[in-house]
C-alpha positions as CSV (number, residue, x, y, z in Angstrom):
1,X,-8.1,8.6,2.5
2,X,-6.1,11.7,1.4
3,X,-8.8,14.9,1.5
4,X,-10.9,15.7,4.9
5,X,-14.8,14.9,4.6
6,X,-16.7,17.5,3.9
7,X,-20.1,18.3,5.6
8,X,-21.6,17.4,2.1
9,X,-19.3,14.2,1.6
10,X,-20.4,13.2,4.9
11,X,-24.1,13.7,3.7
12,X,-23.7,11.6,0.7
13,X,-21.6,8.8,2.1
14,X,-24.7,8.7,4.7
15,X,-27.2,8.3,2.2
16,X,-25.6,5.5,0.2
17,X,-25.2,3.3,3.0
18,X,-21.7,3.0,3.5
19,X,-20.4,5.5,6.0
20,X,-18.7,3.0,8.4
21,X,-16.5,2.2,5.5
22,X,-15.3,5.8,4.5
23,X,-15.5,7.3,7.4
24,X,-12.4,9.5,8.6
25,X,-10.7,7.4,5.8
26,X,-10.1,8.6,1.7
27,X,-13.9,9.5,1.5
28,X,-13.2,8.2,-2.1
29,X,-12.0,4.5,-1.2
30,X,-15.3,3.3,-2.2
31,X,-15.3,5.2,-6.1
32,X,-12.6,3.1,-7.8
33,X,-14.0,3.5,-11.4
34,X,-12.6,6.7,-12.5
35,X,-8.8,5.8,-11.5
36,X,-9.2,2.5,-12.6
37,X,-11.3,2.9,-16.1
38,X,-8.0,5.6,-16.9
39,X,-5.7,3.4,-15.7
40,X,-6.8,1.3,-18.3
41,X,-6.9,3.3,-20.6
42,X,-3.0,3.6,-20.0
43,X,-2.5,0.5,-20.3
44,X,-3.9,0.1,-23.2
45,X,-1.8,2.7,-24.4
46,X,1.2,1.4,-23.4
47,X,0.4,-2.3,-25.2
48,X,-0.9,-0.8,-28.4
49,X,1.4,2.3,-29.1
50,X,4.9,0.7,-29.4
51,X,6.9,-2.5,-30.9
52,X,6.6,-5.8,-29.1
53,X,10.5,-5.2,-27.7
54,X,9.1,-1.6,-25.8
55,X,5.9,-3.0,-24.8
56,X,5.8,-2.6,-21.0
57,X,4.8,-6.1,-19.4
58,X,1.3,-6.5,-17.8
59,X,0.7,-9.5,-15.3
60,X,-2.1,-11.1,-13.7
61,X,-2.2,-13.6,-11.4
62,X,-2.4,-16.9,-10.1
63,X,-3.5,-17.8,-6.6
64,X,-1.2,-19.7,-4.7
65,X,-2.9,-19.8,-1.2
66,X,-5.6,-17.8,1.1
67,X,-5.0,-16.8,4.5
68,X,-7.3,-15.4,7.0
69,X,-7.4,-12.0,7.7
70,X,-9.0,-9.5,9.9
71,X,-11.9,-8.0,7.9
72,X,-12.2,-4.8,10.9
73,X,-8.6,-4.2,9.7
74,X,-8.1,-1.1,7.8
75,X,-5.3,-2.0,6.3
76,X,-2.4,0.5,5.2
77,X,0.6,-0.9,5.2
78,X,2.1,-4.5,4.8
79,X,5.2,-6.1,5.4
80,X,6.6,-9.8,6.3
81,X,10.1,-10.9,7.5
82,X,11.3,-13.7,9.6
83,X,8.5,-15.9,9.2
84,X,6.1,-13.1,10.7
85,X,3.6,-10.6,8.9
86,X,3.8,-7.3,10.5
87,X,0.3,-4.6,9.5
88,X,-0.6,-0.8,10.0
89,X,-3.7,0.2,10.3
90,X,-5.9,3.6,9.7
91,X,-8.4,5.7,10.7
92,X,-8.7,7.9,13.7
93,X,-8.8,6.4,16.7
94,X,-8.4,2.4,15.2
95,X,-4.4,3.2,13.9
96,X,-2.5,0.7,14.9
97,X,0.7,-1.9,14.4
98,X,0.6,-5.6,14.5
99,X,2.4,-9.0,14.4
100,X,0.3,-11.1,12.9
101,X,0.8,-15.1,12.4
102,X,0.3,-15.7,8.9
103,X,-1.2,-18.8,8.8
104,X,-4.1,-18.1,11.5
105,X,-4.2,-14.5,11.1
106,X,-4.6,-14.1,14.5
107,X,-2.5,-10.9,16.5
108,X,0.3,-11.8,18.3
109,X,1.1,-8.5,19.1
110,X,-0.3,-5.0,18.8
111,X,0.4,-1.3,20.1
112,X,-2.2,1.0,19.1
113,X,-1.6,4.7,18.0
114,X,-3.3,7.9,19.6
115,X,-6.5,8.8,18.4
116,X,-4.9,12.0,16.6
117,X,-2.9,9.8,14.1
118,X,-3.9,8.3,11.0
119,X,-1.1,5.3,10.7
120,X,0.1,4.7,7.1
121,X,2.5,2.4,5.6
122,X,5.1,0.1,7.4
123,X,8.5,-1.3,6.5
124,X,10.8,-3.6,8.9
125,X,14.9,-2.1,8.5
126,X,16.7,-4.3,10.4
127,X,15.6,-4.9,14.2
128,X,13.4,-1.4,13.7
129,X,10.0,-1.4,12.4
130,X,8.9,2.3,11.2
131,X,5.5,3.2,10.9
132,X,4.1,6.3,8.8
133,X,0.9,8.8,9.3
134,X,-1.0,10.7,6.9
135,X,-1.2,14.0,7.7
136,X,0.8,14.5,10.5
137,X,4.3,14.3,9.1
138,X,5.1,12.5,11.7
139,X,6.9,8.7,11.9
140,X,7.7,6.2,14.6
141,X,10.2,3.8,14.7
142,X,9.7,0.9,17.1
143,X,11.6,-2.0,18.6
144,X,10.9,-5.0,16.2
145,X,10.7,-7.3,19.8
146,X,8.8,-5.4,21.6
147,X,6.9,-2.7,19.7
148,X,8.6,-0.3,21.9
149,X,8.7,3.4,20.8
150,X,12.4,4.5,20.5
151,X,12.1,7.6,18.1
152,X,9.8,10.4,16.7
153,X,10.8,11.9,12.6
154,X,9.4,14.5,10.9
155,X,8.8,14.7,7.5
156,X,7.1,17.6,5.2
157,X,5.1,15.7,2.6
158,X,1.8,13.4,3.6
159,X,3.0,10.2,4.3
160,X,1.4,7.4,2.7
161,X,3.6,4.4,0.9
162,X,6.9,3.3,3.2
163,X,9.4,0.5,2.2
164,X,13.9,0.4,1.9
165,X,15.7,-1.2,-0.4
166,X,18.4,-2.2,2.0
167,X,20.1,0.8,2.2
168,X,17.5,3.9,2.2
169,X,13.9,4.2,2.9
170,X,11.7,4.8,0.0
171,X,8.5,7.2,0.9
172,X,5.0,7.7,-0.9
173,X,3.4,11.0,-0.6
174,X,0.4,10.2,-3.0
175,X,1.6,11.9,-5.8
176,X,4.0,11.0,-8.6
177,X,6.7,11.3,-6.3
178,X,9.0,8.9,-4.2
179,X,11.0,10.3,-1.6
180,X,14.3,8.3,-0.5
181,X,15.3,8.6,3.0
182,X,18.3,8.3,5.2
183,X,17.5,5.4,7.3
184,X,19.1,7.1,10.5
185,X,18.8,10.9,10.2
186,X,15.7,10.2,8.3
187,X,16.8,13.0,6.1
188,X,15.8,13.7,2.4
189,X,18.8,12.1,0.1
190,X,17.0,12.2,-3.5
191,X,13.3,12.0,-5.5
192,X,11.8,10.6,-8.7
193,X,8.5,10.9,-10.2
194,X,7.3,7.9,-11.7
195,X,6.4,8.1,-15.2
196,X,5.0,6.0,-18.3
197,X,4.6,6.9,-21.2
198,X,1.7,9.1,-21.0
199,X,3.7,11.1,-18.0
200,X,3.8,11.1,-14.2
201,X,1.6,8.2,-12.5
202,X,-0.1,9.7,-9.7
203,X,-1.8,9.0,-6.2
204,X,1.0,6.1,-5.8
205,X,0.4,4.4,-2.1
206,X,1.3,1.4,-0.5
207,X,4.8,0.0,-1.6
208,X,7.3,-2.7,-1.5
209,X,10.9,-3.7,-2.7
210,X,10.3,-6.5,-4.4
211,X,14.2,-7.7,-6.6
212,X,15.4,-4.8,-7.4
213,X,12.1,-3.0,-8.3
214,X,9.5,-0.4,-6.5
215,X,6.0,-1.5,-6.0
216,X,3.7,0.7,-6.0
217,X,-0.2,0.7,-5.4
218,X,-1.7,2.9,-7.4
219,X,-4.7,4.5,-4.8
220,X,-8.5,3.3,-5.4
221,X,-7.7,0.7,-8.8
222,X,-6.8,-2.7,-8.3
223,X,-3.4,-2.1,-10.0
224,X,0.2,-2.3,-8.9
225,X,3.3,-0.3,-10.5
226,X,6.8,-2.4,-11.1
227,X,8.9,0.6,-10.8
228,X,12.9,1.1,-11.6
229,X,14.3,3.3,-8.2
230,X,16.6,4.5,-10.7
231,X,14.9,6.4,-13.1
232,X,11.2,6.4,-12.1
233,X,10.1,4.7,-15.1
234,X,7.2,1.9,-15.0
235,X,8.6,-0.9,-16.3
236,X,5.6,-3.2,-15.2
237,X,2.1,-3.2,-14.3
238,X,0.0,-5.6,-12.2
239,X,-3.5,-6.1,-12.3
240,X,-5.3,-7.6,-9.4
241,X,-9.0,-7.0,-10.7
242,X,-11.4,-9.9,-9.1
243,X,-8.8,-10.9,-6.7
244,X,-11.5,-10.9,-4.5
245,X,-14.1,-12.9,-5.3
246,X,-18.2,-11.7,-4.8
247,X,-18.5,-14.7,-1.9
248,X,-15.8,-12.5,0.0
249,X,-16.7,-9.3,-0.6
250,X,-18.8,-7.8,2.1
251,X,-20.8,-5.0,1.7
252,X,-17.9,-2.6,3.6
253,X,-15.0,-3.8,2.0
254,X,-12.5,-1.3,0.9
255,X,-9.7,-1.1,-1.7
256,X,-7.0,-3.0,-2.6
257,X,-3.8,-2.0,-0.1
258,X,-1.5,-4.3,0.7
259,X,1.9,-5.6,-0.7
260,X,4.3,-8.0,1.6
261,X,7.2,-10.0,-0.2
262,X,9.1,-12.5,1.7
263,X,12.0,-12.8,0.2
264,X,13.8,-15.7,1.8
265,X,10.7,-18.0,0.2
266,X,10.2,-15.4,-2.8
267,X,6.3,-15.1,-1.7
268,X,4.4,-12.3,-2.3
269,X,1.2,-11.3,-0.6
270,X,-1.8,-8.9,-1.3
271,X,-4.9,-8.0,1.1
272,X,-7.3,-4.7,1.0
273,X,-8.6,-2.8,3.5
274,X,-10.9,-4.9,5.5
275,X,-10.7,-7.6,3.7
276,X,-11.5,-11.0,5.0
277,X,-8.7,-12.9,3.3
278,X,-5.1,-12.4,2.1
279,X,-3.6,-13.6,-0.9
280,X,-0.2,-15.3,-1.4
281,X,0.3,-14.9,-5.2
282,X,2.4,-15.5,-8.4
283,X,2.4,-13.1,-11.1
284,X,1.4,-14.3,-15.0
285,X,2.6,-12.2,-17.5
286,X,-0.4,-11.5,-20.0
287,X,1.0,-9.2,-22.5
């Protein structure tokens, strides 16, 4: 999603039968093994290298319910409040934002982007919804009611991750950086890299506040980062591997990207990039 397609990428993602998926997205969406087998590796690390009081947690999950979802929804960012699910999409000329019922999956409401953007991650702050794009570095910021546009901001990073924490908006770029923002001016008020213990944790995506902590989607794995907006430091890890079971996986599915916490209820919801379902889930700590 984060590098333009090269005449040669184009050429391959051709021959292997799976352009619709990757195209004008991350060309490597549909190459998770190289992040993911590291990743691991990490995490093995970070299990096996210390005493059982520094061990940073790792969690699975349990499945608590399946909603439907659109599968031509190329999902980038996730958010829920009020009873309503609220969606950005990508790609070039299919961006868009939704309302979404939850329990029918069906769109209640929608404004689609110009062809030229590339929407990214969404967060609800207060009766705004704000809506990022890739490569722009440019934001909108909506009317929650109506999806009218009230405002442009400008940012000089890629935007990829957005979510707030109450008080400031909290920005992926795709690096090892966060970026918190002044929720008016939009202004840059502070960064952290995230780190581990084997250094910075890079190509961090779609987030979410979730009690006090970041989460963070770590691009093409199936893992999420519990993050401390204080220091930067992992203090968790999530792994999501097989969330989506063979039956459901259709031969265009993309990765994992998705992360919606309601926290009236204290649910917490997962879905990919057209995926036909999303997940409503509880978190079982493993090690």
């Amino acid at each position: 999603m984060k590098h333009p397609i090269t005449f040669l990428a184009l050429f391959l993602c051709i021959f292997s039968g799976v352009f619709f998926a990757v195209s004008c997205s991350r060309p490597s969406d549909v190459n998770t093994n190289t992040i993911q087998n590291k990743l691991t590796t990490t995490l093995k690390k970070e299990s096996g290298s210390f005493s059982s009081s520094e061990i940073i947690p790792v969690y699975s999950y349990r499945i608590i319910k399946t909603y439907p979802h659109d599968s031509g929804a190329f999902t980038q960012g996730l958010a829920f409040e009020d009873g309503a699910l609220y969606e950005g999409t990508g790609r070039y000329g299919f961006s868009s934002l939704r309302k979404i019922h939850l329990e029918t999956g069906d769109i209640v409401q929608s404004r689609k982007l110009p062809s030229y953007y590339f929407g990214e991650g969404i967060t609800v702050y207060n009766d705004r919804l704000i809506q990022i794009t890739w490569k722009s570095h440019v934001g909108f910021v909506y009317d929650k009611k109506n999806f009218t546009l009230l405002q442009k901001f400008r940012y000089p990073t890629e935007g990829w991750g957005i979510t707030h924490d109450g008080k400031q908006l909290i920005m992926s770029d795709g690096t090892a950086k966060l970026y918190f923002l002044h929720p008016e001016t939009f202004q840059k008020k502070g960064v952290i890299e995230v780190h581990d213990h084997n250094g910075p944790v890079e190509n961090l995506n779609e987030l979410e506040y979730v009690r006090g902590k970041i989460y963070a989607h770590v691009w093409k794995t199936d893992t999420i980062a519990i993050i401390d907006p204080g220091t930067g430091r992992v203090t968790g890890w999530i792994h999501l591997k097989g969330i989506l079971s063979s039956k459901a996986r259709r031969k265009n599915v993309g990765v994992l990207n998705g992360i919606a916490y309601d926290e009236k209820e204290g649910r917490l919801f997962v879905t990919g990039k057209l995926w036909p379902v999303l997940f409503e889930i509880e978190l079982v700590r493993t090690e």
